[in-house]
VEXRO-539700 format. One record per residue (C-alpha): residue number from 1; x, y, z. Coordinates in Angstrom, 2 decimals, always signed. Each point is the difference from the previous one (the first is absolute). Layout:
N
- NUM;X;Y;Z;
...
//
This chain:
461
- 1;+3.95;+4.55;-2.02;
- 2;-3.43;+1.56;+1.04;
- 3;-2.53;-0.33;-2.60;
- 4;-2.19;+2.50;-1.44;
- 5;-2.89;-1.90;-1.42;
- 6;-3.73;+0.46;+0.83;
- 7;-0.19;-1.44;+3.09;
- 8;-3.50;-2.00;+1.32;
- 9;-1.31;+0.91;+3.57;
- 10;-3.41;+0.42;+1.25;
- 11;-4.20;-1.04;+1.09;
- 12;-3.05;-2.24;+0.69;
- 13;-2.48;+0.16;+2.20;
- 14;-3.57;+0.94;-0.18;
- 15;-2.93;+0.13;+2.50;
- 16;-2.60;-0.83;-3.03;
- 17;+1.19;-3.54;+0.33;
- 18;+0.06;-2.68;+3.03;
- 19;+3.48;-0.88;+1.31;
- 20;-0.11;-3.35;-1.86;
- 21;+0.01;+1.76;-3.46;
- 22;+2.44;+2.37;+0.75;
- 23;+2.86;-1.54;+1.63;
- 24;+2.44;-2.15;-2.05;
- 25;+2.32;+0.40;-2.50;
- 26;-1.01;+2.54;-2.49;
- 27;+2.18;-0.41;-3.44;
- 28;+0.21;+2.59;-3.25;
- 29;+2.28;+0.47;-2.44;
- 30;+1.67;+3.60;-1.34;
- 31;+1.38;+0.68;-3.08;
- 32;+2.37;+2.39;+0.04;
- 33;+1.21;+1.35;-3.23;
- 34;-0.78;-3.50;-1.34;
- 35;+1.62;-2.02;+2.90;
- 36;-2.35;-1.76;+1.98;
- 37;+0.41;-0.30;+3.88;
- 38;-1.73;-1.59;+2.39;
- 39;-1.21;+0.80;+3.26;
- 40;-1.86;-1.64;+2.80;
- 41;-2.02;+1.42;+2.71;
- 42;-0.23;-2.06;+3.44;
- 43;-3.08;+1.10;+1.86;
- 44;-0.67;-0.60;+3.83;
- 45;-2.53;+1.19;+2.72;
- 46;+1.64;+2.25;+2.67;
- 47;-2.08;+0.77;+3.14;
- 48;-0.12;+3.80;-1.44;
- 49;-0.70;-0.59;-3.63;
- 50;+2.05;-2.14;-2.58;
- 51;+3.90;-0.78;-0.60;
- 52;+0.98;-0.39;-3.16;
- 53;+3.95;-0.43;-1.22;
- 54;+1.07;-0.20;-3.61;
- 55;+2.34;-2.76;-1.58;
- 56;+1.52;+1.11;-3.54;
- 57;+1.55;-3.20;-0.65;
- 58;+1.87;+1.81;-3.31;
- 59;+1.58;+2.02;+1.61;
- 60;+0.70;-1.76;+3.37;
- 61;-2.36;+1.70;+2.22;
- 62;-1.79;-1.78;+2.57;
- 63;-2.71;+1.24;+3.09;
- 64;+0.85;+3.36;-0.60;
- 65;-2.45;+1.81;+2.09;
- 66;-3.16;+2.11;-1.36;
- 67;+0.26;+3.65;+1.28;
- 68;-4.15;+1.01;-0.32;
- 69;-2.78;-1.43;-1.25;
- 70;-3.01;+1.63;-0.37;
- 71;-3.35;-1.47;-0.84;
- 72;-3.05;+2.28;-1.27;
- 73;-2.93;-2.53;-1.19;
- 74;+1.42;-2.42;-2.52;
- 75;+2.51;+3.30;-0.51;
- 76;+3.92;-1.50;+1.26;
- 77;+2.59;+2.47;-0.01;
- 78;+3.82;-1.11;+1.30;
- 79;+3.59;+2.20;+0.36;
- 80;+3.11;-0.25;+1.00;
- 81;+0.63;+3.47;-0.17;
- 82;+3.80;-0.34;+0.73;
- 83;+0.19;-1.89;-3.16;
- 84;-2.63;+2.94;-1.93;
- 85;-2.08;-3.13;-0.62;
- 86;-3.54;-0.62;+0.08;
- 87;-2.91;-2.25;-1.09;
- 88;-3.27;+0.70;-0.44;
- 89;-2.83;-2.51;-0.97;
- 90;-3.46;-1.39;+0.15;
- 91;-0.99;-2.96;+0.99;
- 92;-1.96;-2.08;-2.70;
- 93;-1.52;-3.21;+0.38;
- 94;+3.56;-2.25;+1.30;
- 95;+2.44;+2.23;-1.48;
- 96;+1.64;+3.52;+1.04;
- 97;-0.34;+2.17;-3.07;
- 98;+2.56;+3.02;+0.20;
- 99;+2.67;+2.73;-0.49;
- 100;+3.54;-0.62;+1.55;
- 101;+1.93;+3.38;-0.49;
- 102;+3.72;+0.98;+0.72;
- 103;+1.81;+2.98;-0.75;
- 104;-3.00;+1.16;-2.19;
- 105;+0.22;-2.92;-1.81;
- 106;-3.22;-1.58;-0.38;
- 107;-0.52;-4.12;-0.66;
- 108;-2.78;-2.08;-0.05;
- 109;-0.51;-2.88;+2.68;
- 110;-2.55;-2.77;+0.65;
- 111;+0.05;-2.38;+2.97;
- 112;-1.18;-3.21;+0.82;
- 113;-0.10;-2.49;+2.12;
- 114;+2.96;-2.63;-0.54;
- 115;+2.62;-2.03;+0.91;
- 116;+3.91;+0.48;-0.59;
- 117;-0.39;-2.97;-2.35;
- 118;-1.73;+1.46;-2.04;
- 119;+1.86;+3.03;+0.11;
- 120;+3.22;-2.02;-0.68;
- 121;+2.25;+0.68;-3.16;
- 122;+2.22;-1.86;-1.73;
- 123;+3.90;-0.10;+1.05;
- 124;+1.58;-2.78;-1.84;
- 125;+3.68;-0.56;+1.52;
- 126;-1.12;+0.16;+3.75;
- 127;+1.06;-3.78;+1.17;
- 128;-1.93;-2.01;+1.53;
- 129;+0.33;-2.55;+2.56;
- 130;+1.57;-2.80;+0.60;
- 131;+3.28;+1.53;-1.20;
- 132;+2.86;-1.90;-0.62;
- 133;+1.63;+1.88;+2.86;
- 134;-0.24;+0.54;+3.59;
- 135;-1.99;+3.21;+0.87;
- 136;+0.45;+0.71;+3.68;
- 137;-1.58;+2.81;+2.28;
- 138;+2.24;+1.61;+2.23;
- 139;+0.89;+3.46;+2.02;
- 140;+3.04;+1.85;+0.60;
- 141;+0.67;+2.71;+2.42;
- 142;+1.39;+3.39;-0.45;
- 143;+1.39;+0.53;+3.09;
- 144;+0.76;+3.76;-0.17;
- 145;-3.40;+1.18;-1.21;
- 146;-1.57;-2.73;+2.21;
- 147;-2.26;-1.92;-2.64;
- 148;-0.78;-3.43;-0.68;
- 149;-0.20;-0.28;-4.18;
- 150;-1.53;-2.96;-1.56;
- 151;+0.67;-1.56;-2.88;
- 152;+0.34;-3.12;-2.39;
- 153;+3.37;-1.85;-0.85;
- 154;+0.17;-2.44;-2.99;
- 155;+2.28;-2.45;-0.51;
- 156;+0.82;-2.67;-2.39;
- 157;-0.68;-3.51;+0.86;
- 158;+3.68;-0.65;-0.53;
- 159;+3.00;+0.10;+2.50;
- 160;+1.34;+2.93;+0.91;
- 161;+1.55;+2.51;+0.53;
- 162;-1.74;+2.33;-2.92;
- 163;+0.80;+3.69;-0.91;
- 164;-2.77;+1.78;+1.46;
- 165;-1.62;+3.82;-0.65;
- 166;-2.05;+2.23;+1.76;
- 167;-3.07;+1.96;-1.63;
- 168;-0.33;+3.42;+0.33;
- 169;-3.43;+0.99;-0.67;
- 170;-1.00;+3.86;-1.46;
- 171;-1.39;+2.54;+1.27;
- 172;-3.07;+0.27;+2.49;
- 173;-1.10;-2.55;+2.63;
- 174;-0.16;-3.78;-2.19;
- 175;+0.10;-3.16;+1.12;
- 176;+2.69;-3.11;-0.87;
- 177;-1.30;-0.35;-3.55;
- 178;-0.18;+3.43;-0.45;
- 179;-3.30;+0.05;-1.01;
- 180;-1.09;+3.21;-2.27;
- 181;-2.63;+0.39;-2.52;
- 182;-1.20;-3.45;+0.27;
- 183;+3.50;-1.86;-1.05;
- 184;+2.83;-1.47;+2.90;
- 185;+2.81;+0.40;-1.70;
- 186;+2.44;-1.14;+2.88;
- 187;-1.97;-3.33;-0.31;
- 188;+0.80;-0.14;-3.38;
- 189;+3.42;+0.51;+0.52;
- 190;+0.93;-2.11;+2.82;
- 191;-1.93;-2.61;-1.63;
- 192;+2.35;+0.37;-3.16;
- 193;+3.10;+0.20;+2.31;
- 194;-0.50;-3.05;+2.06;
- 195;-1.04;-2.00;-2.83;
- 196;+3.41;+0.85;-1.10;
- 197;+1.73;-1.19;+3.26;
- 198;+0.01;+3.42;+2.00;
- 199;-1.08;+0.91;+3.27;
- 200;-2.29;+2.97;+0.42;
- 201;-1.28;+1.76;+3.08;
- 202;-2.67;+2.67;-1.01;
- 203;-2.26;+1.45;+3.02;
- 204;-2.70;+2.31;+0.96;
- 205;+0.96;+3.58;+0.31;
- 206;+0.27;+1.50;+3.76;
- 207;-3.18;+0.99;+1.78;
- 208;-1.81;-2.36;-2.80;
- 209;-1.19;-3.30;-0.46;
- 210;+1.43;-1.87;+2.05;
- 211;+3.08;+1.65;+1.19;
- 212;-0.42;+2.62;+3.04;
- 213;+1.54;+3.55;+0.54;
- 214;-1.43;+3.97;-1.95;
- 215;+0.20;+0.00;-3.35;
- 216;-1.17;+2.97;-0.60;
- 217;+2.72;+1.84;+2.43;
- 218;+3.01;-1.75;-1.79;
- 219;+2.19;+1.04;-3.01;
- 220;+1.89;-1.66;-2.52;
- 221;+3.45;-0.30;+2.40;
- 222;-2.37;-1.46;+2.37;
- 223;-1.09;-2.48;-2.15;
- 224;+3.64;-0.77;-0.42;
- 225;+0.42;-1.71;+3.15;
- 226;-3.00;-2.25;-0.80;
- 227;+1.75;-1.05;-2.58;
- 228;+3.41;-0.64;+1.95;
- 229;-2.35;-2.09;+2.44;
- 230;-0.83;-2.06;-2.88;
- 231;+3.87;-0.43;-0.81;
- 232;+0.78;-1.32;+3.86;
- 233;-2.91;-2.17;+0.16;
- 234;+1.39;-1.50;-3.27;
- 235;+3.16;-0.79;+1.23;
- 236;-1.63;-1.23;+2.87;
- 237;-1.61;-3.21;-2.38;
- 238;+2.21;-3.03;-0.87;
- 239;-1.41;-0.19;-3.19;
- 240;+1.76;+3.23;-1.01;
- 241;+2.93;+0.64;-1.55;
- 242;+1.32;+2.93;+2.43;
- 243;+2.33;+1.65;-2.68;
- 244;-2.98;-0.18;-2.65;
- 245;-2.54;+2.10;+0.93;
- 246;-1.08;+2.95;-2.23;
- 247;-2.75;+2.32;-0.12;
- 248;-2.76;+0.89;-2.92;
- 249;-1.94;+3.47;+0.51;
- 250;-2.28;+1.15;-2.05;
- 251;-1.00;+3.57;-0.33;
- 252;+0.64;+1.18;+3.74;
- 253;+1.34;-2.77;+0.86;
- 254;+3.00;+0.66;-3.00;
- 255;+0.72;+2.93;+2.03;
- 256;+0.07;-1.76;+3.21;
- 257;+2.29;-2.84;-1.10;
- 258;+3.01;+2.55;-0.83;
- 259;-0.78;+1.25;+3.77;
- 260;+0.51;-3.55;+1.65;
- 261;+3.16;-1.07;-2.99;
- 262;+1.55;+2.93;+0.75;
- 263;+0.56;-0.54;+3.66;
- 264;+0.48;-3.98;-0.04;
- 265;+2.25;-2.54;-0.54;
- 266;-2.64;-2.84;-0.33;
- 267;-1.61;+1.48;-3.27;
- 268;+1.30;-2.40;-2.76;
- 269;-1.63;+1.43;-2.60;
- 270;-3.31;+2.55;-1.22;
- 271;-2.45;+0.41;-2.07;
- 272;-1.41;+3.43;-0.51;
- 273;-3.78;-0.20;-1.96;
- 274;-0.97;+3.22;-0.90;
- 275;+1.96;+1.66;+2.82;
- 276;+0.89;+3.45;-0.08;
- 277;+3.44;+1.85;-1.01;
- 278;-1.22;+3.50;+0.41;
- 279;-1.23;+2.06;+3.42;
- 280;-3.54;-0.56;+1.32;
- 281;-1.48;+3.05;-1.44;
- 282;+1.42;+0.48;-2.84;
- 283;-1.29;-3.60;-0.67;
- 284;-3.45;+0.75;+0.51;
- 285;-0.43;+3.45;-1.93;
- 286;+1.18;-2.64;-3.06;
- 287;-2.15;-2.27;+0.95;
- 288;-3.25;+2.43;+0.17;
- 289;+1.17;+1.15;-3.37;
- 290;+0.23;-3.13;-1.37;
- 291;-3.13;-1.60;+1.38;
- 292;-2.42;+3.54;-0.37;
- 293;+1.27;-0.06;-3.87;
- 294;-0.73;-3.79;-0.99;
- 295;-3.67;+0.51;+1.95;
- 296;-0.65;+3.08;-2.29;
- 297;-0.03;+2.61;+2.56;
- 298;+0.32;+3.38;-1.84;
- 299;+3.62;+1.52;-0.36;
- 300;-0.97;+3.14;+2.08;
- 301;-1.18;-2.06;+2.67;
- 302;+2.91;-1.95;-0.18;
- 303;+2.02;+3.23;+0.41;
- 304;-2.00;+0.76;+2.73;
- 305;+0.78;-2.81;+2.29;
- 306;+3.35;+0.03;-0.92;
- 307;+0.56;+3.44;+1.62;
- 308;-2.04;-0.27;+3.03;
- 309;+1.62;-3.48;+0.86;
- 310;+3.12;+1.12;-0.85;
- 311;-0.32;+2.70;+2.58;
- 312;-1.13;-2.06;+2.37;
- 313;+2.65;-2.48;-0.25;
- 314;+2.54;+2.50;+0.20;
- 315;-0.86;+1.52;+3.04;
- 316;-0.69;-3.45;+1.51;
- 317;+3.48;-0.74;-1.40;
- 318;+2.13;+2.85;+1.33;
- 319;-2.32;+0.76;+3.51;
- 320;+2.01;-0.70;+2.96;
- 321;-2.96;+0.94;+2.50;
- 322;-3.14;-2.33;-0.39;
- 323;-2.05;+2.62;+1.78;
- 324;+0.91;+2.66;-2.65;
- 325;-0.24;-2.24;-2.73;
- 326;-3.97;-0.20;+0.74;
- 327;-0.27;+4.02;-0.54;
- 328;+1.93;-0.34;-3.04;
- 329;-2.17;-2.91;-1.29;
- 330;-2.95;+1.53;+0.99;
- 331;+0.96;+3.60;-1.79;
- 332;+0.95;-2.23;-3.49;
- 333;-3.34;-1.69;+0.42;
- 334;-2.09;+3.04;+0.55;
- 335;+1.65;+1.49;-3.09;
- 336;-1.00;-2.72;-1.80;
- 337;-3.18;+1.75;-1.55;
- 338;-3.12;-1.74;-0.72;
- 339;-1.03;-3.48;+1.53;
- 340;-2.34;-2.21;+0.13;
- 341;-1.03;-0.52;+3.39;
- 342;-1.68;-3.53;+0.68;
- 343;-3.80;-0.33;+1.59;
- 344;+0.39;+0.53;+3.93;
- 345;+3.25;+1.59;+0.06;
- 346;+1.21;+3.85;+0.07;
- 347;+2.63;+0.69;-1.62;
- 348;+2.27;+0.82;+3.17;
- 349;-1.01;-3.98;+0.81;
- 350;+1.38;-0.55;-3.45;
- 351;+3.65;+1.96;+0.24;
- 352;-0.04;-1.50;+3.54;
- 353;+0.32;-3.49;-1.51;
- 354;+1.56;+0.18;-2.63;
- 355;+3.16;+1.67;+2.40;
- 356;-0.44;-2.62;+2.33;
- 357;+0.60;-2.21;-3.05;
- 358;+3.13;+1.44;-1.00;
- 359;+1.64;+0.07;+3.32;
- 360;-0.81;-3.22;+0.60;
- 361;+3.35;-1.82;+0.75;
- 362;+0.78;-2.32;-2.62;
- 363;-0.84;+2.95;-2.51;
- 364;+2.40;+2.41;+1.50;
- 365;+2.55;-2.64;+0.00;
- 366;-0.59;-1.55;-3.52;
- 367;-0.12;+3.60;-1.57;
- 368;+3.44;+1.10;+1.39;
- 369;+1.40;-3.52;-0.37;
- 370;+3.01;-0.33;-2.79;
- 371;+0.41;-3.51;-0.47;
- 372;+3.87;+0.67;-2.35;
- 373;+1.66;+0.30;+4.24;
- 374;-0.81;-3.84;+0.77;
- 375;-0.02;-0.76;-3.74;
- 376;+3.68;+0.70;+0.16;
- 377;+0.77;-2.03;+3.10;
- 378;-1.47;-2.85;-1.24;
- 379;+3.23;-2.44;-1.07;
- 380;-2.16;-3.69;-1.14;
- 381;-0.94;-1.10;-3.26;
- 382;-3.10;+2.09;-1.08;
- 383;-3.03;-0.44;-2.82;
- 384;-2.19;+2.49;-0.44;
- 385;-2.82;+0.21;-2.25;
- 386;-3.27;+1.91;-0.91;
- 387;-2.77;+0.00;-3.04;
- 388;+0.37;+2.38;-3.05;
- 389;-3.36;+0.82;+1.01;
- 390;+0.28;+0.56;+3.67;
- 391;-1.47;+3.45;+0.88;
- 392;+0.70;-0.02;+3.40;
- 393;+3.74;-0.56;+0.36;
- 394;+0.61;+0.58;-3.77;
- 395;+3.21;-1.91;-0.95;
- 396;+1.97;+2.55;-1.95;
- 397;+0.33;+2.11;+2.62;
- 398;+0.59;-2.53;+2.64;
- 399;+1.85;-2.90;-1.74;
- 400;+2.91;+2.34;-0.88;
- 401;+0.07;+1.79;+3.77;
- 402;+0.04;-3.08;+1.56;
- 403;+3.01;-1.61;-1.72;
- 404;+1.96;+3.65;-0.39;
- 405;-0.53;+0.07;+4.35;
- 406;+1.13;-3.80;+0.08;
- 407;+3.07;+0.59;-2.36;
- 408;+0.86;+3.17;+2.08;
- 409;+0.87;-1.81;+3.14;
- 410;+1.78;-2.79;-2.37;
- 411;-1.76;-2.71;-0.49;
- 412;-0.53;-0.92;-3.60;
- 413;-1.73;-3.23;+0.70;
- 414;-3.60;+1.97;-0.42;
- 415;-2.03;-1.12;-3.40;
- 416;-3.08;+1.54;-1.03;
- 417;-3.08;-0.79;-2.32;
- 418;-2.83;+1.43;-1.45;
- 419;-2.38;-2.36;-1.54;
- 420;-2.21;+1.29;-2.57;
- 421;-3.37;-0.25;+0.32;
- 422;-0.37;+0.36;+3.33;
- 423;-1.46;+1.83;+3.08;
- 424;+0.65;+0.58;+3.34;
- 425;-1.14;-3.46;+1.34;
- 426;+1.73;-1.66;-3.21;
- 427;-2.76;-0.66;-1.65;
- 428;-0.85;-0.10;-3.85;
- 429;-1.50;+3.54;-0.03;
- 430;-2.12;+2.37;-2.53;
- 431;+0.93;+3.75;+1.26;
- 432;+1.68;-0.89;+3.19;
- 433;-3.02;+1.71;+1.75;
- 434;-0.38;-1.42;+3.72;
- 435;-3.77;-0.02;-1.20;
- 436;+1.46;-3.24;-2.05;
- 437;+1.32;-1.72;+2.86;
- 438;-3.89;-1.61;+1.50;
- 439;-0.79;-0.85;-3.58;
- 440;+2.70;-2.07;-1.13;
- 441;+0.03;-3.75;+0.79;
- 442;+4.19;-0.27;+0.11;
- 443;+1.31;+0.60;+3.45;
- 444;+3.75;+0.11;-1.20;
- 445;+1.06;-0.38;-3.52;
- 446;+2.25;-3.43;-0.40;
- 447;+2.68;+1.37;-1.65;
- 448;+0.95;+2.01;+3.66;
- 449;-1.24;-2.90;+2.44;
- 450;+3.26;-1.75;-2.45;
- 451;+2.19;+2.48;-0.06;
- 452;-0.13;+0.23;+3.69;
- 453;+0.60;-3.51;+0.87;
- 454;+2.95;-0.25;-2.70;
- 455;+1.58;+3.03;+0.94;
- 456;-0.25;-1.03;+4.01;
- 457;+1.02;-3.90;-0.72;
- 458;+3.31;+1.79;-1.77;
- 459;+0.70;+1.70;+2.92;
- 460;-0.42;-2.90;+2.36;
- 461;+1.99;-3.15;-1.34;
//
């Protein structure tokens, strides 16, 4: 699900230095509310000034463009001001010496000169080659939306045919290992899952990476038929056992695999990781709640988003005219009473983009989406799970709607888990706080990456 954490974006350039010193990667490190994330600023000469993109390799964010840079002496000032973020610094001997600020929030930020090595962090579990398993490249069409995706499918050495899944990555535009804050943890687990003599095909998401088509047009059903691309091409390969395939989502991608189970007869089985029980906005007001509380934002302000979004949402939810739903938006928003308005930006800009936000497409359709319709449809073998700690799809909520919508239509082969201890990546967590997630070396706790390869070897021999 979308994540609310500080997010990096923004600068370089100055005309108090010759090209040579300023372009490059330019690396710094934030620490946000004692997590520490990096970011790296990739410098070029343009023939109207410099270019400069930002890679936040925590949090999966790579040559993200930088809106305006302004240079003043050895003065540097940066914004994005669609993000309310901006940076301000001086330039001091090598280093960039400044302010980055978002939402009012004010941190500290040095830059140097550096290379991603030495920006690099520990992540203990991610494999490395040669593996004891074949790791193949390969695309897939989806012939409906017109795309090409592109993937990897691992195999074990042995003779086939092997039970095979599909991963369904979360939210936002990641690639095959869905890489976020600086961990893969699809690597991680196809890695585990081959090792233990299943196939996995994992792959980029539309319009990234590799794989062609708009991301940023498509919702959640549409990422549905990605995934029932996947299944064909599957049963396309030899090595597969046709009437074993299954499909893992996590996050969004627990609330797409329902979507594709529900309406197929070549889903064998599912696991749901963190997925969601309960309808799209009623998921997020929890999760704001949730997430504002364990960060320490004050209980009135707490209150406060909870009613503005909540009005939001439900006019987003219950607008049948998208052209109306703007006016209403815009009338909730105007309401709103004071706010900061970033550097560069009115505050008409502001409302303006924050609408065009929240009428994107895959937020209108994952706000009025109620996953307990496909849930109950769904007729194979199902295992869903979540951390105690999970914030974002918080499991006592969701666990027990998920297997109450399963039961419903009559299945009773659904088992769920919590695990204790846990967050919403599964791994060995503090608060739970997505702040956590850069910080801490574990990409998936063990004890899941087992249960997961048990419980899917039980449903396959």
């Amino acid at each position: 699900m979308k994540k609310r954490i500080v997010l990096l974006i923004i600068w370089l350039s100055t005309a108090s230095l010759v090209a040579q010193d300023v372009t490059g990667a330019w690396g710094g490190t934030l620490d946000v509310q004692g997590t520490r994330l990096r970011v790296v600023f990739n410098v070029t000469e343009g023939p109207e000034g410099y270019i400069t993109t930002l890679d936040s390799p925590d949090q999966g964010v790579k040559g993200m463009p930088v809106t305006t840079t302004e240079v003043d002496g050895p003065k540097i000032t940066f914004g994005l001001p669609s993000a309310r973020i901006t940076y301000q610094g001086v330039l001091k001997d090598s280093s960039i010496v400044g302010t980055f600020t978002q939402h009012s929030q004010d941190f500290p930020l040095t830059l140097t000169k550096r290379t991603m090595e030495e920006m690099a962090v520990v992540r203990p579990q991610e494999p490395s080659e040669p593996y004891p398993y074949i790791a193949e490249n390969v695309t897939f069409p989806n012939k409906n939306a017109n795309i090409t995706l592109a993937g990897t499918l691992t195999l074990p050495r042995e003779k086939g045919p092997f039970p095979a899944v599909v991963l369904i990555s979360g939210s936002g535009p990641q690639n095959r290992d869905e890489e976020l804050m600086g961990h893969k943890p699809f690597l991680v687990l196809s890695d585990h899952l081959t090792r233990n003599g299943i196939a996995v095909l994992r792959y980029d998401d539309r319009g990234f990476g590799a794989s062609t088509g708009d991301f940023a047009s498509a919702t959640s059903a549409d990422f549905a038929t990605d995934v029932v691309s996947a299944i064909t091409y599957l049963k396309s390969r030899s090595e597969i056992d046709g009437k074993a395939i299954g499909l893992v989502g996590h996050s969004e991608g627990g609330l797409i695999a329902p979507m594709v189970a529900a309406g197929s007869k070549d889903v064998a089985f599912m696991v749901l990781m963190a997925g969601s029980g309960i309808r799209g906005d009623k998921l997020l007001l929890l999760q704001e709640e949730l997430i504002e509380r364990v960060l320490g934002t004050p209980e009135p302000e707490i209150k406060q988003m909870l009613e503005t979004n909540g009005k939001l949402f439900d006019a987003i939810v219950n607008s049948k005219d998208d052209t109306r739903l703007k006016s209403e938006l815009r009338d909730i928003l105007e309401e709103e009473g004071a706010v900061t308005v970033p550097e560069g930006m009115t505050k008409v800009e502001l409302i303006s983009a924050q609408i065009g936000q929240f009428t994107s497409p895959w937020v209108k359709y994952f706000l009025r989406y109620d996953p307990s319709s496909n849930l109950g449809k769904v007729t194979c073998p199902v295992l869903a799970i979540n951390g105690e700690k999970d914030l974002q799809v918080p499991p006592q909520e969701n666990l027990s709607a998920i297997k109450k919508a399963i039961n419903k239509g009559g299945n009773s082969n659904v088992t769920t888990r919590e695990f204790k201890g846990l967050n919403h990546l599964f791994q060995e967590a503090e608060t739970g706080s997505p702040l956590e997630y850069a910080k801490i070396e574990q990409t998936i706790a063990p004890v899941v990456l087992n249960a997961i390869t048990a419980w899917i070897k039980t449903q396959t021999n």
